[in-house]
C-alpha positions as CSV (number, residue, x, y, z in Angstrom):
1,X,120.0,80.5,128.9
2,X,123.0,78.7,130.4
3,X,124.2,75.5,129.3
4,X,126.7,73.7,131.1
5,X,129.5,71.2,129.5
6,X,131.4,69.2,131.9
7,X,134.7,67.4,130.5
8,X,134.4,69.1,127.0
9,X,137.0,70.6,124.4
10,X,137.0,74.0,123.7
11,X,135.9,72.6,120.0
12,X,132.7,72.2,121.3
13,X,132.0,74.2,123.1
14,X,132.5,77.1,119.8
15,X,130.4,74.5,117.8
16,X,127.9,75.2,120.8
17,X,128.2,79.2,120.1
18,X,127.7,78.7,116.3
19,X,124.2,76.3,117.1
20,X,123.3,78.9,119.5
21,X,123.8,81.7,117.1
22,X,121.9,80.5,114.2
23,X,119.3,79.3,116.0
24,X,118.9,82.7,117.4
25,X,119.5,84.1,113.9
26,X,122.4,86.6,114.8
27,X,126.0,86.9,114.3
28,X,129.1,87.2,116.8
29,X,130.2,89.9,114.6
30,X,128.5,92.6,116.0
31,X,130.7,91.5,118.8
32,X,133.6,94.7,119.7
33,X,135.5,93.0,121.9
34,X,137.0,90.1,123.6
35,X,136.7,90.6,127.2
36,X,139.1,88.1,129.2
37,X,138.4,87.7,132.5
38,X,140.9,86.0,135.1
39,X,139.3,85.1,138.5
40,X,138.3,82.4,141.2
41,X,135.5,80.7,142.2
42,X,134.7,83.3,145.1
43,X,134.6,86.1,142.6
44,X,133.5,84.5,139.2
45,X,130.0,85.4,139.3
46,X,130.4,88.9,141.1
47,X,132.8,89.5,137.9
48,X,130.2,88.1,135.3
49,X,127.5,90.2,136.7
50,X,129.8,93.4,135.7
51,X,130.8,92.3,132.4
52,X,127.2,91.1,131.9
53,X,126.1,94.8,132.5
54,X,129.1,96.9,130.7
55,X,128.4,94.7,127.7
56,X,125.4,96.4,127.4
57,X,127.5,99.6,126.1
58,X,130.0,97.1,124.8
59,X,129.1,94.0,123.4
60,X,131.0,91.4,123.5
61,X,132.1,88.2,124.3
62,X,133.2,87.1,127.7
63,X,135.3,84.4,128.7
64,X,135.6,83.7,132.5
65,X,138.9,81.4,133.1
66,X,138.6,80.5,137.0
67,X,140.2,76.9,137.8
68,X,138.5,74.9,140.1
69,X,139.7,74.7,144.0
70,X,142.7,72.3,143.7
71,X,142.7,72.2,140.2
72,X,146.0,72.7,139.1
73,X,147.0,70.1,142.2
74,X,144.8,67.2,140.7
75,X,147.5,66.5,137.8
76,X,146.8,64.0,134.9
77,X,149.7,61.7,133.9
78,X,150.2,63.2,130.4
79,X,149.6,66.8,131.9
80,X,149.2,67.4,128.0
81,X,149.5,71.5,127.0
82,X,146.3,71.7,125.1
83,X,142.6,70.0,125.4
84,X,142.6,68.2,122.3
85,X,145.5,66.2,123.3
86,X,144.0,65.1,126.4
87,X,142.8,61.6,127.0
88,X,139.6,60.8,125.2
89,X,137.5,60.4,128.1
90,X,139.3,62.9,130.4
91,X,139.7,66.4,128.9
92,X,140.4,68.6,132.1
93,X,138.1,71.2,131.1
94,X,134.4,71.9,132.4
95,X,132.7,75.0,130.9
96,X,129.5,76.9,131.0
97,X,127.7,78.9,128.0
98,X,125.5,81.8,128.6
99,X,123.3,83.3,126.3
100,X,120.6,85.8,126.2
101,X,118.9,87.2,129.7
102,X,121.9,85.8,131.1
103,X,124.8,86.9,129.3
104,X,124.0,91.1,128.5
105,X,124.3,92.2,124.7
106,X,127.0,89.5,124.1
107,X,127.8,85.9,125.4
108,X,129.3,84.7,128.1
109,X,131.9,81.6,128.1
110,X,133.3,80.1,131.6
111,X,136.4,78.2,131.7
112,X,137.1,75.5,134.2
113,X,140.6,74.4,133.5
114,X,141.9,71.3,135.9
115,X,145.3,69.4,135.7
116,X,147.6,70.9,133.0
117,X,144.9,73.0,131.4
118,X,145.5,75.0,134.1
119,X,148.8,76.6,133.5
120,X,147.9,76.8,129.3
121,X,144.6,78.9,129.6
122,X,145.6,80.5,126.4
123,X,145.5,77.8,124.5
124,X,142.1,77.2,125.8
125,X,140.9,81.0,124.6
126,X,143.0,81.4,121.7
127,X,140.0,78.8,119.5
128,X,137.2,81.3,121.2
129,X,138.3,84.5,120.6
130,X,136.0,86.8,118.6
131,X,137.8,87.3,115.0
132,X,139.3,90.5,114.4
133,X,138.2,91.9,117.1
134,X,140.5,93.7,120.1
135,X,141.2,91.4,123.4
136,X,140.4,92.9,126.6
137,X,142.6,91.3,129.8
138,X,140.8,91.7,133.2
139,X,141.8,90.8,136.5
140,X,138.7,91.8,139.4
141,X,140.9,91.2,142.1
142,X,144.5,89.4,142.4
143,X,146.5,90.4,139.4
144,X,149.7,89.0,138.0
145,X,153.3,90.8,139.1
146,X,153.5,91.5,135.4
147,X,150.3,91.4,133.2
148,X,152.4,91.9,130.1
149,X,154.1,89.0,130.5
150,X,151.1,86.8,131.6
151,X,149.6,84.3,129.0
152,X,146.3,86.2,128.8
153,X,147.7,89.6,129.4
154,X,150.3,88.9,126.7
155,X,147.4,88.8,123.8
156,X,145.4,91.6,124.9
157,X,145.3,95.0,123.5
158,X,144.4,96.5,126.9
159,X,144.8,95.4,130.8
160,X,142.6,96.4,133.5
161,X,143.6,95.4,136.8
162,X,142.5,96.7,140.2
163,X,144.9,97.1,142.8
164,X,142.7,98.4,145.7
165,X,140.7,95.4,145.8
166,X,143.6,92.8,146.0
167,X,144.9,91.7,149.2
168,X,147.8,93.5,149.2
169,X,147.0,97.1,147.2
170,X,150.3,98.6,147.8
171,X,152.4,95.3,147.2
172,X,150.1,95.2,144.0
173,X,150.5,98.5,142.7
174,X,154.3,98.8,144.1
175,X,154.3,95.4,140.8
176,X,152.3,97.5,139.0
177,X,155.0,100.1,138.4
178,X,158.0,98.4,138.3
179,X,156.6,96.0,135.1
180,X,154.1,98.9,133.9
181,X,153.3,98.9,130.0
182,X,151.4,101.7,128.3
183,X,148.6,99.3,127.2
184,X,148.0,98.7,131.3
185,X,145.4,100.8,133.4
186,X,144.1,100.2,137.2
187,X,140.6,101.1,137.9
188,X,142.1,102.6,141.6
189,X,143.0,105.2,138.9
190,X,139.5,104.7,136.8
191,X,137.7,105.6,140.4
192,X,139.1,109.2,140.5
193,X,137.9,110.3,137.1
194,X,135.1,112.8,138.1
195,X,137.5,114.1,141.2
196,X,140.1,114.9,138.6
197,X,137.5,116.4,136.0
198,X,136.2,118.7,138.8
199,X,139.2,120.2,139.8
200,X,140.5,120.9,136.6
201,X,137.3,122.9,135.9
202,X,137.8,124.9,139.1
203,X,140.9,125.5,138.1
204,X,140.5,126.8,134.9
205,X,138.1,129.4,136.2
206,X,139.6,133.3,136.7
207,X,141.4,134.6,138.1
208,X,144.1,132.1,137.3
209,X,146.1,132.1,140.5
210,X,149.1,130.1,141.4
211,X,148.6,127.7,143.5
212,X,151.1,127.1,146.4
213,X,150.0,124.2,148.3
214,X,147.7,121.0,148.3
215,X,145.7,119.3,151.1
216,X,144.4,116.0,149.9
217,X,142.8,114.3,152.6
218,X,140.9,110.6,152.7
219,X,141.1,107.1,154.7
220,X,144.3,105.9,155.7
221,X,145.8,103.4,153.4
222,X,143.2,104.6,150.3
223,X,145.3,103.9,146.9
224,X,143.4,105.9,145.1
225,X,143.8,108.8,147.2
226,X,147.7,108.4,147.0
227,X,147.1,108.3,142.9
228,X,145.2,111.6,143.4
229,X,147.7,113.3,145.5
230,X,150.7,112.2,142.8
231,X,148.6,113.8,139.9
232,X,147.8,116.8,141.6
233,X,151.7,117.0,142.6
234,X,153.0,116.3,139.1
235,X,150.1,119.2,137.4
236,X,150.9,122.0,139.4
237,X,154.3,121.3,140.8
238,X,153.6,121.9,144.3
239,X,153.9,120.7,147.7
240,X,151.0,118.0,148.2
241,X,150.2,116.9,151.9
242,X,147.8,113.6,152.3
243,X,145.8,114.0,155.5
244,X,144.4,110.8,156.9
245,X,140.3,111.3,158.1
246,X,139.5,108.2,160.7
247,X,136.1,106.4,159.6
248,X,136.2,107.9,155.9
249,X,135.9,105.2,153.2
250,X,137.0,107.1,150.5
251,X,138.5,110.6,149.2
252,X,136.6,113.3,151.0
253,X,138.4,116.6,150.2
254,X,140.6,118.7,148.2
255,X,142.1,122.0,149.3
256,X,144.1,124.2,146.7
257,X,145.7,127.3,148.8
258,X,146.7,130.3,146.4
259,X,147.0,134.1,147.3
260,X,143.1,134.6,147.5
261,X,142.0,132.4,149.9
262,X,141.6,128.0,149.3
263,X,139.8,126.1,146.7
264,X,138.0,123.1,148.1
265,X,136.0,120.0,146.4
266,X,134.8,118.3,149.7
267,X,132.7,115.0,149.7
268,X,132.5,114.0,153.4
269,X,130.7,110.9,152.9
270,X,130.9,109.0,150.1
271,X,127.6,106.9,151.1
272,X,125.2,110.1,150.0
273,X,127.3,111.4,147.7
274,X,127.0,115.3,148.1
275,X,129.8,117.5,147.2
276,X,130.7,121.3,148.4
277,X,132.9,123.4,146.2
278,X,133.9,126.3,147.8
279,X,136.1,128.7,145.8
280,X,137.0,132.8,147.0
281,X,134.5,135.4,147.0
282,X,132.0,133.0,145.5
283,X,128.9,131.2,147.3
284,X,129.6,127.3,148.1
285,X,127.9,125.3,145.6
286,X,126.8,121.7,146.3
287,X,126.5,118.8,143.6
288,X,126.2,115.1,143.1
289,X,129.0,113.2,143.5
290,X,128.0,109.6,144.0
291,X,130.7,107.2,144.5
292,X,131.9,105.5,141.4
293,X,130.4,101.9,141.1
294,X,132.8,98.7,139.5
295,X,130.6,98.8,136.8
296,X,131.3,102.5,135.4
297,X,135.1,102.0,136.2
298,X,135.2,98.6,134.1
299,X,132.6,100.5,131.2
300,X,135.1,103.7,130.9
301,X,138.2,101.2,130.4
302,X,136.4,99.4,127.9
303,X,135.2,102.6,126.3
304,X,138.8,104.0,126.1
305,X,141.1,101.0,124.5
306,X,144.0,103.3,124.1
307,X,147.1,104.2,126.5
308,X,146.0,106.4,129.0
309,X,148.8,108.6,129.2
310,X,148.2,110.8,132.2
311,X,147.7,107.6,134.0
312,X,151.3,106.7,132.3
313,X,152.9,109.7,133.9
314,X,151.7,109.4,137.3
315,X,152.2,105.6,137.7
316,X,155.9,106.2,136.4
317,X,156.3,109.6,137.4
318,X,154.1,111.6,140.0
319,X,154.3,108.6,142.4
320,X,157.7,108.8,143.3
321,X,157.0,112.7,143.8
322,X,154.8,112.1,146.8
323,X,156.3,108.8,148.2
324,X,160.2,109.9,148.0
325,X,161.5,107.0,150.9
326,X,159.9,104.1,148.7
């Protein structure tokens, strides 16, 4: 069901939710998060479509804020800082409702903000907000310099941002670090979590070696690679060399020298997902390793909603190990 509500007032569009609910007999209760989600036009539904499914593990209730194309040129005269001050027949806001089939195990609010509306989005979520329940910031693509600090960001318990898939991943992440707080994550880190649960259990297998050098190797330019790399130099306190693979689209090896031979976790196409480990005196073993889609990523931050600290330590720390002229 969607239900759309040009020039409305975010009253009424949460007397909407209520009618909807009891008509449907349920409760927004059940509801365990918030899940804001700050986007554009271009990406709106793309983003809905992956709340729509992690709500399925998470329910909740999603509100999309994505101003229209020259919205926040098209100014009113009273430019007022809220919707209920707005002119009575002009409110600056259009906004959508989806329920049911539409929406995943939750609903699903989009914001349209024109004129002043525009730069005062959270006065516009602030009314819609699920009570009592945590607030989730998400930005799919461009992200602000300082997410703490943004008016979203600023009321969320948790902010998921994505570096790699903004136009400029290294400006974005280089923004990242310098205004990083320990209640903000970026799924570039979220994509490695079954390379760095693999290693650590071929490293914790005898005999317990040193190790003296890494290989990391991957596409040139590949953030997540470069997050990889700083982890692995800030655990084991080693050299750490990033080899670039023409044509690869994402990580597609791991070598771990120590006095026996090399460790490897090699994955040379990410496309069929098949993985080699290869460790000393011990038969290569292949697995499945498909790539990680947007949708996992954006579940496993919603499933944490705590400070990931290892991420905390290489975003602040490890980084700097591996890129010493920046």
């Amino acid at each position: 069901m969607i239900i759309d509500m040009p020039n409305t007032r975010t009253r009424e569009i949460s007397s909407k939710i209520d009618e909807l609910h009891e008509e449907r007999g349920e409760s927004a209760t059940g509801r365990v998060l918030t899940l804001l989600i700050s986007t554009n036009e271009d990406e709106l539904e793309h983003a809905l479509e992956l709340a729509n499914a992690a709500s399925r593990e998470h329910p909740c209730r999603v509100i999309a804020i994505s101003p229209k194309r020259g919205a926040a040129a098209a100014q009113t005269k009273a430019e007022p800082e809220d919707d209920a001050a707005a002119d009575d027949e002009t409110s600056n806001l259009d906004a959508q409702v989806r329920f049911g089939a539409d929406a995943g195990a939750g609903e699903i609010i989009v914001l349209h903000p024109r004129g002043g509306l525009v730069h005062h989005q959270d006065t516009l979520v602030i009314p819609l907000l699920v009570p009592d329940a945590p607030v989730v910031a998400w930005w799919p693509t461009e992200a602000p310099a300082n997410p703490s600090k943004d008016l979203l960001g600023a009321m969320a318990r948790s902010r998921i941002t994505d570096a790699m898939r903004s136009s400029n991943p290294y400006r974005t992440i280089s923004d990242l670090r310098r205004n990083w707080s320990p209640k903000n994550v970026d799924m570039s880190w979220t994509r490695l979590t079954v390379w760095r649960a693999m290693l650590a259990t071929m490293l914790d297998q005898p005999p317990h070696l040193p190790i003296s050098t890494v290989r990391v190797t991957g596409p040139k330019g590949f953030l997540p690679m470069d997050l990889l790399a700083a982890w692995l130099r800030l655990r084991l306190n080693v050299p750490v060399v990033v080899e670039d693979v023409p044509g690869a689209t994402a990580v597609t090896g791991v070598y771990l020298t120590r006095a026996d031979g090399v460790l490897s976790l090699e994955r040379p196409d990410a496309e069929e997902g098949v993985a080699v480990i290869s460790m000393p005196g011990q038969s290569p073993q292949t697995i499945s390793v498909p790539a990680r889609t947007l949708e996992e990523c954006l579940s496993e931050e919603l499933r944490r909603m705590y400070p990931d600290e290892i991420y905390a330590e290489v975003i602040t720390r490890g980084w700097d190990l591996i890129h010493t002229t920046d």
